[in-house]
C-alpha positions as CSV (number, residue, x, y, z in Angstrom):
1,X,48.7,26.3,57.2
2,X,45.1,25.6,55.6
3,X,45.3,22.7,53.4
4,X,44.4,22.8,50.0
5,X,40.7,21.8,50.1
6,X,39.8,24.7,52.7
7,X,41.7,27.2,50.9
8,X,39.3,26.3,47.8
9,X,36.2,26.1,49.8
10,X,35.8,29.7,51.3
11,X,37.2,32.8,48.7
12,X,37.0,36.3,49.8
13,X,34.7,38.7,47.6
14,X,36.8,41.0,44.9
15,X,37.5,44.1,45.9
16,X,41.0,45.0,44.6
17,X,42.3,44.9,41.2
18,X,46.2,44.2,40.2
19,X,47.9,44.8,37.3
20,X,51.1,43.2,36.2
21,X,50.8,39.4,37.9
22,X,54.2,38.0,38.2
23,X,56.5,36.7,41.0
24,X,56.5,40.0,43.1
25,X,53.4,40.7,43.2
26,X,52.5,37.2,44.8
27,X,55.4,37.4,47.0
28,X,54.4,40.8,48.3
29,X,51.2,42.6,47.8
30,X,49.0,39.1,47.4
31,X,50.9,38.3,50.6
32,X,50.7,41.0,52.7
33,X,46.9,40.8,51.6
34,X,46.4,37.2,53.0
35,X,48.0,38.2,56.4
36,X,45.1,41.0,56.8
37,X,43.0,38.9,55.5
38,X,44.0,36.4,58.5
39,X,43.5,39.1,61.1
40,X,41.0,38.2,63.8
41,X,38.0,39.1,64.4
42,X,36.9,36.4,62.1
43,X,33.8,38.4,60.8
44,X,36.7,41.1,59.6
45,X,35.8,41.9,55.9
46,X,38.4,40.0,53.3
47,X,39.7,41.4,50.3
48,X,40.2,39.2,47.6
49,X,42.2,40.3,44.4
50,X,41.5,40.3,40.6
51,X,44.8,40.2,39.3
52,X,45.9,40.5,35.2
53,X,49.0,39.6,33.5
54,X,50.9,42.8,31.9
55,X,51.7,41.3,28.7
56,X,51.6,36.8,28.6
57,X,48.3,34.9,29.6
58,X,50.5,32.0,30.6
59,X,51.1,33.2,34.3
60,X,47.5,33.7,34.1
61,X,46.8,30.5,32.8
62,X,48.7,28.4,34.9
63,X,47.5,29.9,38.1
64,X,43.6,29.6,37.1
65,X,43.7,25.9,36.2
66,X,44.9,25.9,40.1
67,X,41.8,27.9,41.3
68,X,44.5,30.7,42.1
69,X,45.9,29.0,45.2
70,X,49.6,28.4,45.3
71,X,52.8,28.0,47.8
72,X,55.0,31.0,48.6
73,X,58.6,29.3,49.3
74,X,60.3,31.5,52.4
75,X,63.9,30.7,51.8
76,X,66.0,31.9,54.3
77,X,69.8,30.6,55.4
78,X,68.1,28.1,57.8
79,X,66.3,26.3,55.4
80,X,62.5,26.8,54.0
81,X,59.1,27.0,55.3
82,X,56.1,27.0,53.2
83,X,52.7,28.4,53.2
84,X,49.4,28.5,51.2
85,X,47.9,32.0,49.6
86,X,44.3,32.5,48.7
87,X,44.2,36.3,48.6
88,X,44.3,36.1,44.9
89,X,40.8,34.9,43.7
90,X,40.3,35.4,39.4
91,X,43.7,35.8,37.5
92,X,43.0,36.9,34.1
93,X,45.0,37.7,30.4
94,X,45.0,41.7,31.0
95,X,44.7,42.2,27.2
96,X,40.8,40.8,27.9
97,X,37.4,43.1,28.4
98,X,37.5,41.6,32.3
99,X,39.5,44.0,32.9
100,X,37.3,46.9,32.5
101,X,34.4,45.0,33.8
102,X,36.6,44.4,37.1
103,X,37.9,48.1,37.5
104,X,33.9,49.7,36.8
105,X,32.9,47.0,39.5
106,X,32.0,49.4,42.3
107,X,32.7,46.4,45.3
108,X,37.0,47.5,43.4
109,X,38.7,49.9,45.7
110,X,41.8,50.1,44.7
111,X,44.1,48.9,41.6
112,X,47.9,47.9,42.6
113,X,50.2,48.0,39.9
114,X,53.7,45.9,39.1
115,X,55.0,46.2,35.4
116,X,58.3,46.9,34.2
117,X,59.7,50.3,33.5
118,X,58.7,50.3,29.8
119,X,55.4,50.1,30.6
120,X,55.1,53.3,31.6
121,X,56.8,54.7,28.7
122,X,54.5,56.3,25.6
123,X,53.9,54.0,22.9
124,X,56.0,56.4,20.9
125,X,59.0,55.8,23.5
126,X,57.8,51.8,23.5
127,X,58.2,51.8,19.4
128,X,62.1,52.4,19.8
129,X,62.5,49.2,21.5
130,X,63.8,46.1,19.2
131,X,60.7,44.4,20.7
132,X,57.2,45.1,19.5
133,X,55.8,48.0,21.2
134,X,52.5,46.9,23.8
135,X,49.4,49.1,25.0
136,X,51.1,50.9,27.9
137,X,50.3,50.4,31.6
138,X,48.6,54.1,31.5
139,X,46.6,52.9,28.3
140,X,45.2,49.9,29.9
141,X,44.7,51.7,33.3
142,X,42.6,54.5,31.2
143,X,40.4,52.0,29.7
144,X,39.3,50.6,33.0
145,X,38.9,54.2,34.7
146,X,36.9,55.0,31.6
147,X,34.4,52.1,32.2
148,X,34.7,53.2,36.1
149,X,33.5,56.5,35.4
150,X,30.7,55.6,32.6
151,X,29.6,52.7,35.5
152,X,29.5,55.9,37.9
153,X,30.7,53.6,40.5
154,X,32.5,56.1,42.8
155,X,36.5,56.8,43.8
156,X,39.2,54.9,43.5
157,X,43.0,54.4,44.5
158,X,45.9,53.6,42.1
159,X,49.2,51.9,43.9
160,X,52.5,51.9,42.0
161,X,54.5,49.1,43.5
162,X,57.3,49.3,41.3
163,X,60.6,49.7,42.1
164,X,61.1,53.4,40.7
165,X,61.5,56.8,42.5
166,X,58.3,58.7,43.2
167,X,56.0,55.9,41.3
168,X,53.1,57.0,42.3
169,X,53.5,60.2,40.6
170,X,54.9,58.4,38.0
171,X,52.0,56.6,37.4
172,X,49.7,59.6,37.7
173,X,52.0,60.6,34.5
174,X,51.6,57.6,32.6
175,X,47.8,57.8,33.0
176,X,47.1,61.6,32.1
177,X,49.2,61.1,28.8
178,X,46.8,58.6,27.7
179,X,43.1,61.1,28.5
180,X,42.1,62.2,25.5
181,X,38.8,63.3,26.6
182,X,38.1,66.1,28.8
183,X,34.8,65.4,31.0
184,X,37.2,61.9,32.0
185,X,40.3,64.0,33.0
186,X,38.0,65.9,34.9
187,X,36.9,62.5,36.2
188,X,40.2,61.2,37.4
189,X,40.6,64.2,39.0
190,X,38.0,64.2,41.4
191,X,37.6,60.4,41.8
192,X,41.5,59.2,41.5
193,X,44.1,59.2,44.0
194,X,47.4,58.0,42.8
195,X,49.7,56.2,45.9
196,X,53.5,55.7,46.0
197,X,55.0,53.1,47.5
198,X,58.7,52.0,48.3
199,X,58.7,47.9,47.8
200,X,61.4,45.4,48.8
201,X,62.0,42.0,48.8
202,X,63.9,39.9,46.7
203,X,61.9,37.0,44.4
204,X,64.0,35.4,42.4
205,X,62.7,33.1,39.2
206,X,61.2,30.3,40.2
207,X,62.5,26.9,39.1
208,X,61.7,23.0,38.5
209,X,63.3,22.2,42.1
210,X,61.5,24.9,43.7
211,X,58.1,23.1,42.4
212,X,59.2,19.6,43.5
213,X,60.0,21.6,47.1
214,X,56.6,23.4,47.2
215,X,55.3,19.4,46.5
216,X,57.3,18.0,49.6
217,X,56.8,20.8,52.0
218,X,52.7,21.2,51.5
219,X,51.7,18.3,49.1
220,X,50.3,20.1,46.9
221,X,51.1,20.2,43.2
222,X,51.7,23.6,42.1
223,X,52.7,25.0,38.8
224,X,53.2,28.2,39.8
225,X,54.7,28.3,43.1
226,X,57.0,31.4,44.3
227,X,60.7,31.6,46.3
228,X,61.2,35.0,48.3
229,X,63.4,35.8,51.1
230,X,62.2,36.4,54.8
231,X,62.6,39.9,55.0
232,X,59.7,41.8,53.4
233,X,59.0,45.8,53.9
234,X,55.9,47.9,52.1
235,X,56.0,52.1,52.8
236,X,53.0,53.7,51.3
237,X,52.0,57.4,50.9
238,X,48.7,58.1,50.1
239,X,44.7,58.2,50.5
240,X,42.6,55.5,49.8
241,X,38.8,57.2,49.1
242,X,37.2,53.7,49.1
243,X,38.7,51.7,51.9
244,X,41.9,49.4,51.6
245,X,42.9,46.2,53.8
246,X,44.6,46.4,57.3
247,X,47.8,46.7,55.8
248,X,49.9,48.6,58.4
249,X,48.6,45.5,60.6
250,X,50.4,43.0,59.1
251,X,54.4,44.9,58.8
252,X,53.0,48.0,56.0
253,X,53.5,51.2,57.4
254,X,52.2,54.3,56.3
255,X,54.2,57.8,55.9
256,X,53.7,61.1,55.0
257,X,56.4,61.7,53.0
258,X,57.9,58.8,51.5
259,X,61.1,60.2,49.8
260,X,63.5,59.5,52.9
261,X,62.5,55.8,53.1
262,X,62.9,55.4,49.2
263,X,66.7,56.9,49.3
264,X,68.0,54.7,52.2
265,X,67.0,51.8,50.0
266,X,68.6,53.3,47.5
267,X,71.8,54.2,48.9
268,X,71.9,51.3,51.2
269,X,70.2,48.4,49.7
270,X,70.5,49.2,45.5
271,X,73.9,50.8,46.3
272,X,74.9,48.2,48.1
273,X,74.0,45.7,45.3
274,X,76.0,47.7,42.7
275,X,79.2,47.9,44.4
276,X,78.9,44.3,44.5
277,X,78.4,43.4,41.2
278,X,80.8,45.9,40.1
279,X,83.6,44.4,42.3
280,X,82.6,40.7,42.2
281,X,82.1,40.1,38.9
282,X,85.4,40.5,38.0
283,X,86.7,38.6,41.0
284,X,84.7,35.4,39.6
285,X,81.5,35.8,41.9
286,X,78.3,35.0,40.8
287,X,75.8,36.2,43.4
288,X,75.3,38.3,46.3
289,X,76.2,35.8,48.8
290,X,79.2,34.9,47.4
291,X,80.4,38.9,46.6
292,X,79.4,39.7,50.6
293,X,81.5,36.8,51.9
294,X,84.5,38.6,50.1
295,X,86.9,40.1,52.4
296,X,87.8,42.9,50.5
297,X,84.0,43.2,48.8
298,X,82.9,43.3,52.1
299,X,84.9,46.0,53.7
300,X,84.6,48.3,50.7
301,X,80.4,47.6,51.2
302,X,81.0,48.6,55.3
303,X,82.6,52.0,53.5
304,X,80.3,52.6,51.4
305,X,77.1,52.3,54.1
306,X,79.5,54.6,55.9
307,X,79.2,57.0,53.4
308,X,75.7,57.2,52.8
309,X,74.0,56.6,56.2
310,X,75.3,60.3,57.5
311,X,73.2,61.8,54.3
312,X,70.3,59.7,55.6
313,X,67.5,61.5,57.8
314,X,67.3,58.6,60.5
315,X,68.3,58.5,63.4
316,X,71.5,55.9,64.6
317,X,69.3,53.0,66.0
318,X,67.3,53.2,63.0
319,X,70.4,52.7,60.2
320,X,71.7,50.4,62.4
321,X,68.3,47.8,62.0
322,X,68.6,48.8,58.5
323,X,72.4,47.6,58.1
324,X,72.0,44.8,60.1
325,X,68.8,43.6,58.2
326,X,70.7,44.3,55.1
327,X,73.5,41.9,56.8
328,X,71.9,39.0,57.0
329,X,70.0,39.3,53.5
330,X,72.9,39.7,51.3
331,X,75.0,36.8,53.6
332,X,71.8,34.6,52.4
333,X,73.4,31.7,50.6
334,X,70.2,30.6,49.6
335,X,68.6,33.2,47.1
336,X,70.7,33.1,44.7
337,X,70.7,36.6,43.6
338,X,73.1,36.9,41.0
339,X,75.4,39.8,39.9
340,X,74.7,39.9,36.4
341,X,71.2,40.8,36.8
342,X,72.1,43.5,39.1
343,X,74.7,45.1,36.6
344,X,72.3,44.9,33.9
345,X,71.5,48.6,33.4
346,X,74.7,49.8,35.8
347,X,75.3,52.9,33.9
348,X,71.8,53.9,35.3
349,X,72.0,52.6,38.3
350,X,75.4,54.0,38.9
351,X,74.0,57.7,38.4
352,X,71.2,57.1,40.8
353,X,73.3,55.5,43.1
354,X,77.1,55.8,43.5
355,X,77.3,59.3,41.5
356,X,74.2,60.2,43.7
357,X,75.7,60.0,47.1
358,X,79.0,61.4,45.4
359,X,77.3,64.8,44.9
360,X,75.5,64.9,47.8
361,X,78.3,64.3,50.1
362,X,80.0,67.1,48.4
363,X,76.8,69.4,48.4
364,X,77.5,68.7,52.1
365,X,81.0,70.5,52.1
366,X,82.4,66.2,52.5
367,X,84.8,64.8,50.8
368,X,83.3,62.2,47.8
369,X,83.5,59.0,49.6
370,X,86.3,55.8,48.8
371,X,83.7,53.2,48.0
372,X,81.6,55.2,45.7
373,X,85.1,56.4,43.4
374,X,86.2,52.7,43.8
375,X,82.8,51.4,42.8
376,X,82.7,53.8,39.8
377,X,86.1,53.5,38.7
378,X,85.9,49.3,38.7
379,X,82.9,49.8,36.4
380,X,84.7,52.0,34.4
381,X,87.8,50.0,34.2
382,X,86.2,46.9,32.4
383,X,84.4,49.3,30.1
384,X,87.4,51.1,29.0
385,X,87.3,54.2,31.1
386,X,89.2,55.3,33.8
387,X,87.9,57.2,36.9
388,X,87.9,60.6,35.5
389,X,86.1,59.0,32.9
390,X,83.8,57.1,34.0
391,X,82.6,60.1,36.6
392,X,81.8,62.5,33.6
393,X,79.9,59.4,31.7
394,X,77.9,59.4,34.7
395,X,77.2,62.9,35.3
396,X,79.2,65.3,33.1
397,X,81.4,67.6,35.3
398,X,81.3,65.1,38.6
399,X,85.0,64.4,37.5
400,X,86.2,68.1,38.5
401,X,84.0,68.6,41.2
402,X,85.4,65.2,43.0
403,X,88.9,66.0,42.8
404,X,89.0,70.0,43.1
405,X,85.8,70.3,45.0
């Protein structure tokens, strides 16, 4: 691990932007870009990263008063292990003209984006939220591809790594509804590619101990340290016109088609996660760990990966790594990954998920699958609903087809 004083003394030039600087993104993206960056040969060109808060300058702040270095915390069962990243190089208030300045900077090759759902909504969807409405991720993204364009400094790449379905194309959306001016939709069009990406690895909220832990384990004093778990995976679909780091030589891996990779996480990993919170909550479980170490929340999980893995286009060997990765990540003890932030939003969840692999299984000419009813008809049962219910609240009609089929 470099110490602290050679991490400051030799920064690689900026050539990527990031949008949306939070716990993730340092945990993944900003990672993954230090481990290319730490490829031999030692003449290999580094990437260093511009990155700007979505909405609070205090994240910011906090990790420019540090000269961007800070400790990523791996936290597995075993214990932790610490180690110093320097990929990120100016951290910046995104509300500020750098932003422009960095995307119209023609050394940028690609923007990676992390912000929350809303951010991609229109302001006019934003403005229904008890909360003030912000400029949207596709507004902010606009201005910079606007100053790109006027700068005439050449293509560019745009990489969702959110955790939604398809984000790339999401983000393409987001974008287009905020071009107002022809000759610059034109632009986009000829200059722009947009990237999806499937993202995973859990970073929970950093706390007080974990600071005083980033202080023992490297020394160093860091406000703005970040916990993750050992297990990390990045699928990306897409072209990058200007050049990108070594990615797929540090664990990425790049696909033509993304849509299979992003439903096994789905069905397996988010699925997994909702049947859990759904049956542990009410048994008195607070996290994942503690809902997988239940007998009976455990064998209706085994069921339920039963269910979905045949609607899966992998091959045995392949689920199996999957499953047994999943395995030892949700029998963590150690991230505390708790069950009330999963079932925030379970009604949605639930339809992409349990109702999901539900329809497809009959689709299939199957039967509807144990753990997905159970899963559905627990959720319903603290809500007020029962099965039949809670099935048609989910998607209207689901009751009938999973009984009479």
């Amino acid at each position: 691990m470099p110490s602290v004083a050679d991490a400051r003394s030799s920064r690689p030039e900026v050539r990527m932007a990031h949008l949306g600087l939070g716990y993730f993104h340092r945990a993944h993206q900003a990672w993954y870009t230090e481990r290319a960056n730490a490829l031999p040969p030692a003449d290999r060109d580094a990437w260093g990263i511009a990155a700007f808060t979505g909405r609070s300058p205090r994240t910011a702040a906090a990790l420019a008063a540090q000269d961007c270095v800070y400790t990523l915390i791996t936290r597995a069962a075993e214990g932790d292990s610490a180690e110093l990243v320097q990929s990120i190089v100016r951290a910046h208030d995104g509300a500020g003209s750098d932003w422009e300045r960095t995307v119209a900077d023609p050394s940028v090759a690609l923007v990676t984006v992390t912000v929350t759902e809303r951010a991609y909504e229109t302001a006019e969807e934003q403005s229904g939220h008890a909360e003030p409405a912000d400029e949207t991720a596709g507004a902010r993204i606009v201005r910079g591809l606007a100053a790109r364009a006027q700068a005439s400094a050449g293509p560019i790449a745009l990489v969702s790594c959110d955790n939604l379905t398809g984000n790339g194309e999401a983000l393409r959306l987001a974008v287009h509804r905020e071009v107002h001016d022809g000759a610059l939709a034109e632009w986009i069009a000829q200059n722009v590619s947009f990237v999806s990406t499937m993202v995973d690895r859990i970073t929970p909220h950093t706390t007080d101990a974990d600071r005083d832990t980033a202080r023992e384990l490297t020394g160093y004093d860091d406000a703005v340290p970040v916990v993750t778990e050992p297990f990390s995976e990045w699928i990306i679909q897409g072209d990058f016109p200007a050049g990108r780091p070594a990615w797929e030589l540090v664990g990425a891996r790049f696909v033509d088609d993304i849509e299979p990779y992003e439903r096994r996480k789905l069905w397996l990993l988010n699925a997994g996660h909702t049947l859990l919170a759904a049956t542990g909550i009410p048994r008195g479980h607070e996290t994942v760990a503690e809902a997988f170490a239940d007998k009976e929340c455990r064998m209706l999980l085994e069921d339920l990966w039963a269910e979905a893995r045949v609607l899966l286009p992998f091959d045995e060997a392949t689920t199996d790594a999957a499953l047994s990765a999943l395995r030892t990540r949700f029998a963590n003890p150690r991230i505390a990954h708790r069950l009330v932030q999963i079932d925030d939003g379970s009604q949605q969840k639930l339809r992409q998920r349990q109702a999901a692999i539900i329809t497809a299984r009959l689709d299939a000419g199957d039967e509807p699958g144990r753990a997905s009813l159970a899963t559905i008809e627990e959720w319903g049962r603290v809500r007020g609903l029962d099965l039949a219910e809670a099935l048609d609240v989910l998607q209207p009609g689901l009751a009938r087809r999973a009984y009479l089929g």
